[in-house]
C-alpha positions in Angstrom: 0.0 0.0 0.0 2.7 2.6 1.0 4.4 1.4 -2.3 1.3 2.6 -4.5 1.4 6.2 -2.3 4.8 6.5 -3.3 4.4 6.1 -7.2 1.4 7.6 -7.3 2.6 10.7 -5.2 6.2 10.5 -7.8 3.3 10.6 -10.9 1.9 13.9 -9.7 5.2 15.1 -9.0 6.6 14.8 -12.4 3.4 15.8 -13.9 3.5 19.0 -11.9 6.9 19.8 -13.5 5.9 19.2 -17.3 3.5 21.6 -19.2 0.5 20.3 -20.5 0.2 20.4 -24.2 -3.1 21.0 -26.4 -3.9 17.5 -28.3 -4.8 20.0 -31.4 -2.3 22.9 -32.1 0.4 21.1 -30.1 1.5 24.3 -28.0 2.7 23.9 -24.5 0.4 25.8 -21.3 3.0 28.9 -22.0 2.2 29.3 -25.2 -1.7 28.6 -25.1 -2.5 29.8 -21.9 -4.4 27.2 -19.0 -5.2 24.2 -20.8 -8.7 22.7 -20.1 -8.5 18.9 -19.2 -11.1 16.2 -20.3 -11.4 12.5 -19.5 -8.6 10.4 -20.6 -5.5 12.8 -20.2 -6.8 14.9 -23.4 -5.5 18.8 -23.0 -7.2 21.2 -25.3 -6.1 25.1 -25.1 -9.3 27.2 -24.7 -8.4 28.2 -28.5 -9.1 25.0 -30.2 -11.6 24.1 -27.9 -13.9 27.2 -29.0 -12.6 26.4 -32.5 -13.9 22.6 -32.3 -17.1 23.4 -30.8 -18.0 26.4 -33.5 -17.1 23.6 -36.2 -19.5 20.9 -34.6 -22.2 23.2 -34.1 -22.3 24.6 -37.8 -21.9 20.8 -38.9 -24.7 19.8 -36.7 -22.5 17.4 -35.1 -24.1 18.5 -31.6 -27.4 17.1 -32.4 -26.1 13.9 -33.6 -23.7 12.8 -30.5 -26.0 14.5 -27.9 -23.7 16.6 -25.7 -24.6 16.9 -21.9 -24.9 20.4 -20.4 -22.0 22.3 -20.3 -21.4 24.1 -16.7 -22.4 27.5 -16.8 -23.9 27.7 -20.1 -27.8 28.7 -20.5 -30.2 25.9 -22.6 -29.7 26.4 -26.0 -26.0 27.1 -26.0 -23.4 24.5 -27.5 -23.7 21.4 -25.9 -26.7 22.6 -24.2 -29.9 21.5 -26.5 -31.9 20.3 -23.0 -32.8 17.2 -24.8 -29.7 14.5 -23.5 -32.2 12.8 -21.1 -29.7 13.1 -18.1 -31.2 14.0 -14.6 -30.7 17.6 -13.5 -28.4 16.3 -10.8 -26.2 14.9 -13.7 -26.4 17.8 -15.9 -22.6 19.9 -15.7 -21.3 17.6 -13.0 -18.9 15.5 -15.0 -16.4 13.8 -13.4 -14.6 15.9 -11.0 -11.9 13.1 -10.6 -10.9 13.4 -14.3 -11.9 17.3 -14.1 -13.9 16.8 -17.5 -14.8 20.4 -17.0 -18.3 19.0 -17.2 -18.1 17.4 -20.4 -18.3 13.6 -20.1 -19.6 12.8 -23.1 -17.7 15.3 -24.8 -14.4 13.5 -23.8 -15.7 10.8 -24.7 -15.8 11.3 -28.5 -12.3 12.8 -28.6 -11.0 10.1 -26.9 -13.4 7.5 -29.6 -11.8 10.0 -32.6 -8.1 10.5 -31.1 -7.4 7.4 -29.7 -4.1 7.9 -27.5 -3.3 11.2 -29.0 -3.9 12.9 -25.9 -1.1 10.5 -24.2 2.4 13.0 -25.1 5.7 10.8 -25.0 8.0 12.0 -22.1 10.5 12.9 -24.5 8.2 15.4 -26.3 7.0 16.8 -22.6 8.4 20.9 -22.3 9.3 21.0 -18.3 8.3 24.3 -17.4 10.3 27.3 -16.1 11.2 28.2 -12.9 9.8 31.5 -12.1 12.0 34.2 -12.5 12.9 36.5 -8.6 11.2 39.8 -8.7 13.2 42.6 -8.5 12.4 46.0 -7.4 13.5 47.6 -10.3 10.8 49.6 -12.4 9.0 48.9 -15.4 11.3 51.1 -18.0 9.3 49.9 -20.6 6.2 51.5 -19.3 8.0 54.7 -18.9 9.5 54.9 -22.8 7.9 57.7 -24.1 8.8 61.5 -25.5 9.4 62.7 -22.6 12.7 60.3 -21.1 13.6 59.5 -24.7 17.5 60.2 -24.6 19.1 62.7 -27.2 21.5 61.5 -29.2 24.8 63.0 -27.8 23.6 60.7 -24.8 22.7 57.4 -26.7 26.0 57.8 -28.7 27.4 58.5 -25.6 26.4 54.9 -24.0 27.2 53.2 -27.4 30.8 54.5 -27.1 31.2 52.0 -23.5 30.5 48.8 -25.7 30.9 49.4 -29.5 35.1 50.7 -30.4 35.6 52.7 -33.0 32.8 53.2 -36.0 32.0 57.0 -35.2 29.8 58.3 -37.7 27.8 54.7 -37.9 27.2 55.2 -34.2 26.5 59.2 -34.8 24.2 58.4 -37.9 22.3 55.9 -35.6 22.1 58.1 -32.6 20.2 60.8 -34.8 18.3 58.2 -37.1 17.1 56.7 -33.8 16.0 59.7 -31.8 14.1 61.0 -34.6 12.1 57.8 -35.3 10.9 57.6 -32.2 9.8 61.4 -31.7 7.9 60.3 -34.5 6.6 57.4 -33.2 5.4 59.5 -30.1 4.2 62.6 -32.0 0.5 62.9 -31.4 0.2 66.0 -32.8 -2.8 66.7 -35.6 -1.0 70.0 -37.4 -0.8 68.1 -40.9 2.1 67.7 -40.6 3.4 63.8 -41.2 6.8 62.6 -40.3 7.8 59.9 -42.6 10.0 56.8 -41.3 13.9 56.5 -41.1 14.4 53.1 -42.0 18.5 52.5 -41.8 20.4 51.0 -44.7 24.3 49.9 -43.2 26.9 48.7 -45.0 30.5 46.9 -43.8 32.7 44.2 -43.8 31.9 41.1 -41.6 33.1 41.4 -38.3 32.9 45.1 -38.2 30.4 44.8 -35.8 26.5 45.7 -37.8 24.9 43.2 -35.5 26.4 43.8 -32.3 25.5 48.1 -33.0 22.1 47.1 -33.5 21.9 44.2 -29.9 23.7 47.3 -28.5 21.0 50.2 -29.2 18.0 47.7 -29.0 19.3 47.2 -25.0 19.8 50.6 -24.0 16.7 51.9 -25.1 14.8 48.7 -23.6 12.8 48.0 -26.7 12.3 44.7 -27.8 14.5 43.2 -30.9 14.0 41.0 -33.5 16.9 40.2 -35.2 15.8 37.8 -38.8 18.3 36.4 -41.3 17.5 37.4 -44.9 18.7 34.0 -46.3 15.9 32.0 -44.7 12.9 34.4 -46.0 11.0 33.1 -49.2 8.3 34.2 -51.1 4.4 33.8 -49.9 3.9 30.1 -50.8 7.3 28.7 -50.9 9.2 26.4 -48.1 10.9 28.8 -46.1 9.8 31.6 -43.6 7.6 34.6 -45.1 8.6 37.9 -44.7 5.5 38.3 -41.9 7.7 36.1 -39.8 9.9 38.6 -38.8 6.9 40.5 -37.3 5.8 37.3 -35.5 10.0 37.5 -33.8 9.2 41.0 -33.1 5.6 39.9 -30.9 7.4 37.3 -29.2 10.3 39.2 -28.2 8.1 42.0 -26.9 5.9 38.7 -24.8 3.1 38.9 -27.1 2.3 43.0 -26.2 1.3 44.4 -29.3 1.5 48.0 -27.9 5.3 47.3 -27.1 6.0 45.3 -30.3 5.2 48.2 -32.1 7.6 50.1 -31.2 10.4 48.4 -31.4 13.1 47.2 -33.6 13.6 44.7 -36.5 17.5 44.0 -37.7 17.2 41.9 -41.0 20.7 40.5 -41.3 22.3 39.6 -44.3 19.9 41.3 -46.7 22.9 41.7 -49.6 21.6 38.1 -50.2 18.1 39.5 -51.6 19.7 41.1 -54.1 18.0 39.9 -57.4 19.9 37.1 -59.2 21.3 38.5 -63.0 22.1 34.8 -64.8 18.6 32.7 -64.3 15.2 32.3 -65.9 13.6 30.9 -63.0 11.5 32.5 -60.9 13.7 34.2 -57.9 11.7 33.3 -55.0 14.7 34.3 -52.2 16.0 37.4 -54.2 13.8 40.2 -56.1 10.6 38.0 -54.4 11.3 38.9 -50.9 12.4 42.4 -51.6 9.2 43.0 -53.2 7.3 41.2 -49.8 9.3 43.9 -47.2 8.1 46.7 -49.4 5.0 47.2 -47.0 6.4 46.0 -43.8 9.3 49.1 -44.7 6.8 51.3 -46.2 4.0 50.5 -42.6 1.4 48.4 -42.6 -1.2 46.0 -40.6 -0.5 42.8 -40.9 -2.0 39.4 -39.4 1.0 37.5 -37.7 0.1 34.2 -35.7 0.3 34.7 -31.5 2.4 31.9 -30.3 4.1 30.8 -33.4 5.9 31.4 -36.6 3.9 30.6 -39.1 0.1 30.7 -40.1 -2.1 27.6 -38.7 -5.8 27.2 -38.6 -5.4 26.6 -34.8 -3.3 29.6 -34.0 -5.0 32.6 -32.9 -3.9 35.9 -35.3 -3.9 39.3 -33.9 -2.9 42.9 -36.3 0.4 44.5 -35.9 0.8 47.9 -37.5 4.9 48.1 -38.8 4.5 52.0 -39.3 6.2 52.6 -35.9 8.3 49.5 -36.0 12.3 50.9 -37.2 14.2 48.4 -39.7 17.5 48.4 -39.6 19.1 46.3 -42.4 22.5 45.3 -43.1 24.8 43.1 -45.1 28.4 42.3 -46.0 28.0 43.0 -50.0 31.0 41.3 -50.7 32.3 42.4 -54.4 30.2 46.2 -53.8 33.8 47.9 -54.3 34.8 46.5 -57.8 31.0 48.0 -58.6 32.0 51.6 -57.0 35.2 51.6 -58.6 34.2 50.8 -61.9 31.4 53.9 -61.7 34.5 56.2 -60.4 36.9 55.7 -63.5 34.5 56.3 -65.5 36.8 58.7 -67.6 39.1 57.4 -70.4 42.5 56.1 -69.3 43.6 57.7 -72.5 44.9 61.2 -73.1 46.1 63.9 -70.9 43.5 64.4 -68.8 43.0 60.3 -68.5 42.7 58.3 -64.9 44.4 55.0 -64.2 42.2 52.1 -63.9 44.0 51.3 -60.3 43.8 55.0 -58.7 41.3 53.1 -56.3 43.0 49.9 -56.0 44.7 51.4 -52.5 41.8 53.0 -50.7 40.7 51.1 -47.9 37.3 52.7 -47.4 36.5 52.5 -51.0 32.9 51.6 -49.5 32.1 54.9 -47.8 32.1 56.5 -51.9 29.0 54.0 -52.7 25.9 55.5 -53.7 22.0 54.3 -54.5 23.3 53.6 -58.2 26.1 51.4 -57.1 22.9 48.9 -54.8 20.9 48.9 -57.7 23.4 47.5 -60.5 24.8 45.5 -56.7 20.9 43.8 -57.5 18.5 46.1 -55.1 15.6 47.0 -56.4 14.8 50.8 -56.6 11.5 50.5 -54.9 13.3 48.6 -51.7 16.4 51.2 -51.4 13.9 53.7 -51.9 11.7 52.8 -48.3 15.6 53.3 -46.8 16.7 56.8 -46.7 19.5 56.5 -44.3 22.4 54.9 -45.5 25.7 54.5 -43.8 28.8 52.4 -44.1 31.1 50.6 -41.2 34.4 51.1 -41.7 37.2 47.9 -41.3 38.8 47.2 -38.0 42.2 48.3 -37.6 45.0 46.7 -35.4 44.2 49.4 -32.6 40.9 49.2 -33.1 41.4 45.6 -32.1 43.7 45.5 -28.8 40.7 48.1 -27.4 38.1 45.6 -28.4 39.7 43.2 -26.2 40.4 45.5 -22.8 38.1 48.9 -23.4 34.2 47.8 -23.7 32.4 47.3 -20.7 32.0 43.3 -21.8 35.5 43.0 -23.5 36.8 39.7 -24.3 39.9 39.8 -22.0 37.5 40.8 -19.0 35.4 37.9 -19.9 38.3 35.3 -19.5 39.5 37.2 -16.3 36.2 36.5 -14.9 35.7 33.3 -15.6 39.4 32.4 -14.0 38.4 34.3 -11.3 36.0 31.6 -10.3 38.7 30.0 -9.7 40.4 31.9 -7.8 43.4 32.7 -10.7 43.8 36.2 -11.9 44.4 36.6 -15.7 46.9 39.0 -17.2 48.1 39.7 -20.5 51.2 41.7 -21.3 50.9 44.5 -24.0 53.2 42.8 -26.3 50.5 39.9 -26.1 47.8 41.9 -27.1 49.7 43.0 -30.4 50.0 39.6 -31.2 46.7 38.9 -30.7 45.6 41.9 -32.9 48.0 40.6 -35.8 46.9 37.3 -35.9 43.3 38.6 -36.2 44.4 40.9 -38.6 45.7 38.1 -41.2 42.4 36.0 -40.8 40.8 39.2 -42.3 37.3 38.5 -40.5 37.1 41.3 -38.3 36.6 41.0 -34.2 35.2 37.4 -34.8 38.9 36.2 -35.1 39.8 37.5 -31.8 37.2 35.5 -29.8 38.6 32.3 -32.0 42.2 32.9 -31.2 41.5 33.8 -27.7 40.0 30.6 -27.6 42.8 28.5 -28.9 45.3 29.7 -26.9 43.1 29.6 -23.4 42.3 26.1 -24.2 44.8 24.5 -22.6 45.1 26.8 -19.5 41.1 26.9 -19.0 41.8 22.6 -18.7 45.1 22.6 -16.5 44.1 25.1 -14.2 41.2 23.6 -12.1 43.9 20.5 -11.3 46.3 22.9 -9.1 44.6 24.7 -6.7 48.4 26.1 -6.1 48.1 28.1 -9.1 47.5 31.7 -8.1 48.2 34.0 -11.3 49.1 33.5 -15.2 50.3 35.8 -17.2 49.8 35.9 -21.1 53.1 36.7 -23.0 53.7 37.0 -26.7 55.8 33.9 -26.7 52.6 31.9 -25.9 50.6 33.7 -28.2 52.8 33.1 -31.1 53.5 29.5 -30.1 57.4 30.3 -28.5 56.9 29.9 -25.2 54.6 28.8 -22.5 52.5 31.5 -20.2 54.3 32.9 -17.2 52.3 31.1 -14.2 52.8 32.5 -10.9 52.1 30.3 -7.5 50.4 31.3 -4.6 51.8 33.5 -2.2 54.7 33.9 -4.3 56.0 37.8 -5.0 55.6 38.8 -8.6 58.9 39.8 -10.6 60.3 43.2 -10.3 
């Protein structure tokens, strides 16, 4: 007896850990909302349930399997025709042991339809999430309006402690920013319409587009959605729609459609939209998709699923309006130079007044010269570049610009290993010389900041593994040697007095 206690108190246990999961639409309690449990085991979210019923009663389905009472619904309603030939002291009882809600015979036919359906494997079961501590912090988000919204000398400002170098990208952001959402705020009826500043940026990979945008999205406290161009398709096609973006957006902002509206979308990548020049099919993840954005840029209402990321008949839909959303889109557009050079010696290479074809060949920022002409013949469509009026370009990293991103921003990588071999009691130091090293080695990979974080992590590798063995170990010191594979790092023992 005390054995059948204990499994049966370990059942509810482990049952109170997992979500339940709607049978239908197969979204989990947080998703869905409180599911509504019928004989059987069978969960059904209060959004398919409605759904099921509306399609039984148009069908005349109710009349045919003669559903008792349902609780708290007048005669007449679903379920409700008065005519089951149940006592009144059965009617909306059910069985309160299977909390059937009331519906008995209603479970019943799912269960004679569904079979075991209701019965989710453990391995498909979500566990739900602990609860996150309150904290006594405010709601900032409730607070974002024209009044606190920060100027951008100040949001530039903040920028500057986690983004190095890239002035005028952070300057042109700063401004583009501020101004968007004034007019996202403006409530004034003068006639006079502010139109949107949707941001065009152009740079190298590794010059940090993505990380600006993460950046900016967290100090104004608005939520992000951050989409890569490559997945998108056209309406029809396998592949995310361009709507799904908005549907990131909604989630990110927990389903508020007030907040989601003003925030931010970062479409990533987009120099892969760019409309293919050699094929005769039709370009469903080019010109296609550029042509879908046009009224998400331009601001529209759109229908995007709650809960999900793509359209379902047992999803509920609610309207976003985009006109207040800011798009910020960015790419790489690898080969853009050889298209801004040619359009700049456009003058004869003959005769006295002639330009050499390889003037250009030397300038570095050869991408800061490129113009609306250059994207189009690149394979943008006028209409698209058109719904982007600010256009900027990040420059390449230097070799300072790269020993600061390792010791300068709030969250640089160097502080992140000194942290994490302070858990252990070790403290981390690098010498100068070993920074240079580590700047020229990223320098020859020609990636940008991404080759700092992949060096840093070869040469940590084996000192992140030997360390936790000593606890004698008390500092190690980083030295060019090590970095350029000369040497081994300088490791200093407890107690012990450093050199000089």
């Amino acid at each position: 007896m005390t054995d059948d206690i204990n499994v049966t108190e370990t059942t509810e246990n482990n049952d109170k850990e997992y979500e339940d999961i709607c049978m239908l639409c197969r979204r989990p309690e947080s998703k869905a909302g409180k599911m509504i449990t019928m004989q059987g085991g069978i969960c059904l979210c209060a959004d398919c349930l409605q759904k099921t019923l509306n399609s039984l009663e148009d069908s005349g389905a109710m009349q045919v399997f003669n559903f008792p009472p349902m609780p708290g619904m007048p005669t007449g309603a679903i379920g409700n025709n008065g005519n089951d030939g149940s006592s009144d002291s059965d009617k909306g009882n059910g069985d309160k042991n299977n909390n059937d809600m009331g519906m008995g015979g209603f479970g019943d036919v799912f269960r004679f339809f569904m079979g075991d359906m209701g019965n989710i494997p453990q391995n498909q079961k979500l566990k739900k999430k602990k609860a996150k501590p309150k904290t006594d912090e405010p709601d900032v988000m409730a607070k974002f309006d024209i009044k606190n919204l920060k100027p951008p000398h100040v949001i530039k400002a903040e920028l500057d402690d986690y983004v190095v170098g890239q002035e005028h990208a952070k300057k042109v952001m700063s401004v583009a920013v501020y101004n968007h959402y004034k007019r996202a705020f403006d409530e004034a009826k003068d006639g006079i319409e502010l139109e949107k500043s949707n941001m065009l940026m152009i740079g190298p990979t590794g010059c940090g587009k993505t990380y600006l945008v993460k950046t900016l999205a967290k100090l104004l406290n608005v939520p992000l959605a951050i989409a890569d161009a490559t997945s998108l398709t056209e309406a029809g096609y396998i592949g995310d729609d361009v709507e799904s973006v908005v549907s990131k957006l909604l989630a990110a902002a927990d389903n508020d459609v007030e907040r989601a509206e003003k925030g931010i979308i970062f479409i990533d990548e987009i120099d892969k939209l760019a409309k293919k020049h050699t094929t005769n099919s039709r370009d469903v993840s080019g010109e296609s998709v550029q042509q879908g954005l046009l009224k998400l840029l331009e601001g529209a209402e759109i229908e995007v699923p709650v809960g999900a990321m793509s359209k379902n008949a047992m999803v509920p839909m609610t309207t976003i309006d985009t006109s207040n959303i800011l798009f910020i889109v960015g790419g790489a557009f690898p080969d853009l130079e050889a298209i801004i050079k040619r359009r700049m010696n456009k003058a004869s290479a003959a005769g006295f007044l002639g330009e050499l074809k390889d003037k250009y060949d030397g300038e570095k920022d050869i991408l800061s010269q490129v113009k609306t002409e250059d994207l189009r013949e690149f394979g943008m469509i006028p209409e698209f570049l058109g719904r982007l009026p600010v256009v900027f370009t990040l420059k390449p990293l230097t070799k300072e610009d790269m020993i600061r991103i390792l010791t300068t921003p709030k969250n640089a990588i160097v502080k992140q290993y000194k942290k994490l071999l302070a858990m252990d009691e070790v403290d981390l130091q690098f010498d100068e010389d070993a920074l240079e090293a580590l700047a020229d080695r990223a320098m020859e990979r020609d990636i940008g900041a991404r080759a700092l974080r992949a060096i840093i992590e070869e040469i940590m590798l084996d000192i992140m593994y030997e360390i936790p063995k000593d606890d004698n170990i008390g500092t190690v010191v980083i030295t060019k040697d090590y970095v350029t594979n000369n040497g081994a790092p300088g490791i200093i023992m407890r107690n012990a007095q450093l050199p000089g």
